[in-house]
ZADOMAR-562922 format. One record per residue (C-alpha): z, x, y; residue in one letter. Coordinates in steps of 0.02 Angstrom, whole numbers, plus 50000, padded with zeros to 5 digits. Each point is the difference from the previous one (the first is absolute). Example, Ala and Ser with C-alpha at 12.3 -4.5 7.8 and 13.67 -1.06 7.14 Angstrom:
# ZADOMAR-562922
503905061549775a;499675006950172s;
//
This chain:
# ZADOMAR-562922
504994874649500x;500755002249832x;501175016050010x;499235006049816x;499535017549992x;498185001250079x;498895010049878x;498915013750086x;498205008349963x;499575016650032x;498335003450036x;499605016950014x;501405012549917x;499525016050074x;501215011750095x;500534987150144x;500534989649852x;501185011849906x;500505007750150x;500524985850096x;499964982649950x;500344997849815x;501605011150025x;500514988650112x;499534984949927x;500775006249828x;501805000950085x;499634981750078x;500194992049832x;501124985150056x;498464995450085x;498645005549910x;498835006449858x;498195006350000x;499364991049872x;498065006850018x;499235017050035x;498255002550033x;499115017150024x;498165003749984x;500625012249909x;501014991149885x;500845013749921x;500955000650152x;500324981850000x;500555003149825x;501355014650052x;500724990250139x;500064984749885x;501095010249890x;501225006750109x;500284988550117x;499404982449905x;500744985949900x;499464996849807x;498944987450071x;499225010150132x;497984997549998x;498825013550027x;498475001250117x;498345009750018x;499324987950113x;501094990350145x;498834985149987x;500864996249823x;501745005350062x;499834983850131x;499544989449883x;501645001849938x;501154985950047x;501435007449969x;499915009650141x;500734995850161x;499835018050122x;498715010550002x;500135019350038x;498485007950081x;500125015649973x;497995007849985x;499245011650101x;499574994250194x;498324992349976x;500484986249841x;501394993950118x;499014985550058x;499004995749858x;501674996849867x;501194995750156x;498864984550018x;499644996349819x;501975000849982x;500164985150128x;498644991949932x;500924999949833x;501514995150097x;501235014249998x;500855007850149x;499585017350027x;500805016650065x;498465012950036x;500425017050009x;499395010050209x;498924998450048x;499744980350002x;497905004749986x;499045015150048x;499054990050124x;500194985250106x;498854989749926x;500784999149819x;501854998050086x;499394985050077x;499284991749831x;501635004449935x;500884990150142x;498994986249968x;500344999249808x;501685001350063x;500144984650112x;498984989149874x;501225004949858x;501824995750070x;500615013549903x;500825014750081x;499295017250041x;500525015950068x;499345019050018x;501025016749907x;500865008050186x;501535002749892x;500315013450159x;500724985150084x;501544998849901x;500655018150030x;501594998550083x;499695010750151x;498344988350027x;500914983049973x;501195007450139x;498845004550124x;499324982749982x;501584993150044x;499945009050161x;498354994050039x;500624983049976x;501465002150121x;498965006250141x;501165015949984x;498195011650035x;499244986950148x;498354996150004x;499055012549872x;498485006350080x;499415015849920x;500145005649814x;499495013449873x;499804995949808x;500265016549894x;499265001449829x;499645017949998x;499985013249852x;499695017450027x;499395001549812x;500224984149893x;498424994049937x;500374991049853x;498905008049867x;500184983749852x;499174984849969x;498854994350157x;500565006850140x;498515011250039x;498814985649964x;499254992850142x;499154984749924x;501614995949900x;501395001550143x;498914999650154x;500465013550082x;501355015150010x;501725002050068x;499574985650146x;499884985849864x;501515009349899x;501395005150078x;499564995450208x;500014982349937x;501934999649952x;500495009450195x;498634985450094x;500894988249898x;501825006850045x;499405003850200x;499254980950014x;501464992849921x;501255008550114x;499104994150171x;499624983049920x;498155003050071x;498564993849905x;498834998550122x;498895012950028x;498395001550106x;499255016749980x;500185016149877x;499125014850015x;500265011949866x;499475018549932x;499695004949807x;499835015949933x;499295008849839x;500555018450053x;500985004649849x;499804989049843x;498395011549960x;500575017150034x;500705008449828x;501295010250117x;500844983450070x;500864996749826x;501035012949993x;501774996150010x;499574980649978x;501824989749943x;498934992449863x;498955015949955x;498255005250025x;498974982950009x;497965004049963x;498965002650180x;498574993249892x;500384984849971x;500804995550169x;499394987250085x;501364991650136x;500465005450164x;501485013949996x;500434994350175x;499804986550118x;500944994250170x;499704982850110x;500604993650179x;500204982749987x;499964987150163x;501054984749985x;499854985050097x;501585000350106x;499535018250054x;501015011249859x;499285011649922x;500245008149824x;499535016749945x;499685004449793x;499855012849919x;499665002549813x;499635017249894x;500235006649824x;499315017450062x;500235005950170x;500685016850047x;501224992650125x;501935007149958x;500904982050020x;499774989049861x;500444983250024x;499654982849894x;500424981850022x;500775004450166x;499824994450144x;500425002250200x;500324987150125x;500115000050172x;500864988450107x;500764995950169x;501634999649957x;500125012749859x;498895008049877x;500245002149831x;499195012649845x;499904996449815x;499845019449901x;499505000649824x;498855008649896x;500135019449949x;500685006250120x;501454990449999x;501174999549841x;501024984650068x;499194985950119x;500524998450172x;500024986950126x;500245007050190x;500404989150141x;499745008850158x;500384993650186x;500925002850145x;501744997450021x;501355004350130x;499055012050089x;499485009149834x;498254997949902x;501074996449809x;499265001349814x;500854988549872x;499575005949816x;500234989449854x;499735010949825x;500254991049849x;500845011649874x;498725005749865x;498304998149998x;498944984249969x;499015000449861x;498454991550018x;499464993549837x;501354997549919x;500554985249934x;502054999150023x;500994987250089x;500065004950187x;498335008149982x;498514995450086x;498854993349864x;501654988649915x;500324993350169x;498194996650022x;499864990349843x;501824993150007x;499654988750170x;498234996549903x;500544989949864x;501304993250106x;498644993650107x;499074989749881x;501504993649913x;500804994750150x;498514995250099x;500325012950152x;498795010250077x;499875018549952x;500355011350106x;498145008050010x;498874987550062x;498335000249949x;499204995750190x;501155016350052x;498935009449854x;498334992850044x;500275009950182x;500465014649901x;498354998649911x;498994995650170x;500915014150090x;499415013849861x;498394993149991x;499455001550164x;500605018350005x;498685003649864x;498904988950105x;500115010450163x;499815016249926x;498504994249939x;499154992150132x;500995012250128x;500414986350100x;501664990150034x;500164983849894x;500414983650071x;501014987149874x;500114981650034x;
//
């Protein structure tokens, strides 16, 4: 493919958008410019347009128009949970590739119309787990790799908050997002726990959801974002799954933006294996992320630590962070004709995986998946 710069359309320019990937994108200007913005509301579009457009850049209320556009070669989903399918597959349709922000859908059956756009299109497509690109999680993978842990039979996927509830734009909004802090934040640890083991195969999940705290007034106080309104609350706070895979592992997640529970730990994860184990810590409680390799050794039960000085930002958009090295190997992808590094069959299990923890608490049965 022509090296040119590849001209990008944002659709959706909400906090996601000028928290993560138009920073990023703005610094990638050897390789890029967003040449469209759409926003249904398109002052919004307008404002992002502004700061982080060209002279030519066009302006959107509706991303039906924006596709028409061809001019446009990427598209950025970047909507709340339940329009992921619907402009992920008009996007292919139109033929653009497409990066869609986590969760790839908010259920199983729109991830798998968007896989199907997908393969019809020939374009590429990935899903927003910019967690993946944190140093301390690209190393860990590397470890996997090597068979340094063995055979990795038991894991724990930490998203947990002891008060975090994001209290702007959708969050609380069930029919918008799908759900709570399951669909929000437990998506990014399943997606880092899955990716370490190399397992996407499960059989069975079982999962728990609770609504204890999102409606009681006294459960705001001391929130990270402020008080958020009990009222209009309508997601889980909390929710935790087993989940069976076919060669006999097992995973366990957990996922809460309220929970009195001291630790609080996000996008980490815990693996177990026969030759070592080995701990991802981030979140609040931890001002630098650590990888910990633990095993045995001469006689001794050891603990390797590897800190990385200063503290990861997660939404910023700076060479080295996350969200630029996320978008970085993006482009590079398409231009190059490589394979991203998040694959969207890897997100689709994400998606099936989540799902059927809604589903069993539900029904109050255990789920089986195909």
């Amino acid at each position: 493919m022509d090296k040119k710069k590849l001209k990008i359309g944002i659709i959706g320019c909400g906090g996601i958008a000028n928290n993560k990937h138009m920073p990023a994108l703005a610094r990638l200007s050897d390789l890029c410019e967003m040449a469209a913005f759409c926003d249904i509301k398109e002052e919004r579009a307008v404002k992002a347009a502004k700061q982080y457009g060209t002279a030519d850049s066009k302006v959107y209320a509706d991303y039906s128009e924006l596709l028409k556009n061809k001019e446009i070669d990427v598209v950025h989903v970047l909507t709340p949970n339940v329009v992921h399918c619907p402009v992920t597959v008009a996007a292919f349709e139109a033929g653009k590739h497409v990066l869609c922000e986590k969760p790839m859908a908010h259920c199983t059956g729109d991830a798998q119309k968007m896989l199907d756009a997908w393969k019809k299109s020939g374009k590429q497509f990935t899903i927003g787990y910019q967690n993946r690109f944190r140093p301390e999680v690209q190393m860990l993978h590397k470890t996997c790799e090597t068979g340094e842990l063995g055979e990795i039979y038991y894991a724990k996927a930490h998203a947990v908050r002891r008060r975090a509830v994001p209290t702007w734009g959708v969050f609380p909004n069930k029919a918008l997002q799908g759900g709570g802090p399951l669909i929000d934040i437990g998506t990014h640890a399943l997606d880092i726990t899955l990716w370490m083991m190399n397992n996407y195969k499960p059989v069975s999940v079982t999962g728990s959801v609770f609504y204890k705290l999102g409606h009681l007034p006294q459960a705001v106080e001391g929130n990270m974002f402020g008080p958020w309104d009990p009222r209009t609350y309508e997601v889980e706070d909390s929710a935790f799954g087993m989940i069976k895979m076919k060669d006999g592992s097992a995973i366990n997640l957990e996922a809460a933006w309220a929970i009195n529970m001291l630790e609080s730990r996000e996008a980490s994860t815990t693996l177990c294996g026969t030759k070592a184990g080995a701990e991802i810590r981030s979140g609040m409680n931890y001002p630098t992320n650590e990888l910990i390799i633990n095993r045995g050794h001469n006689g001794m039960l050891t603990e390797e630590r590897l800190t990385k000085v200063g503290a990861i930002a997660y939404f910023e958009g700076g060479a080295g962070e996350p969200g630029f090295e996320e978008a970085k190997q993006w482009l590079e992808a398409i231009m190059n004709e490589t394979e991203p590094l998040v694959k969207p069959e890897q997100a689709f299990v994400v998606t099936q995986i989540l799902e059927a923890i809604y589903k069993s608490y539900e029904t109050g049965k255990e789920v089986f998946l195909n």
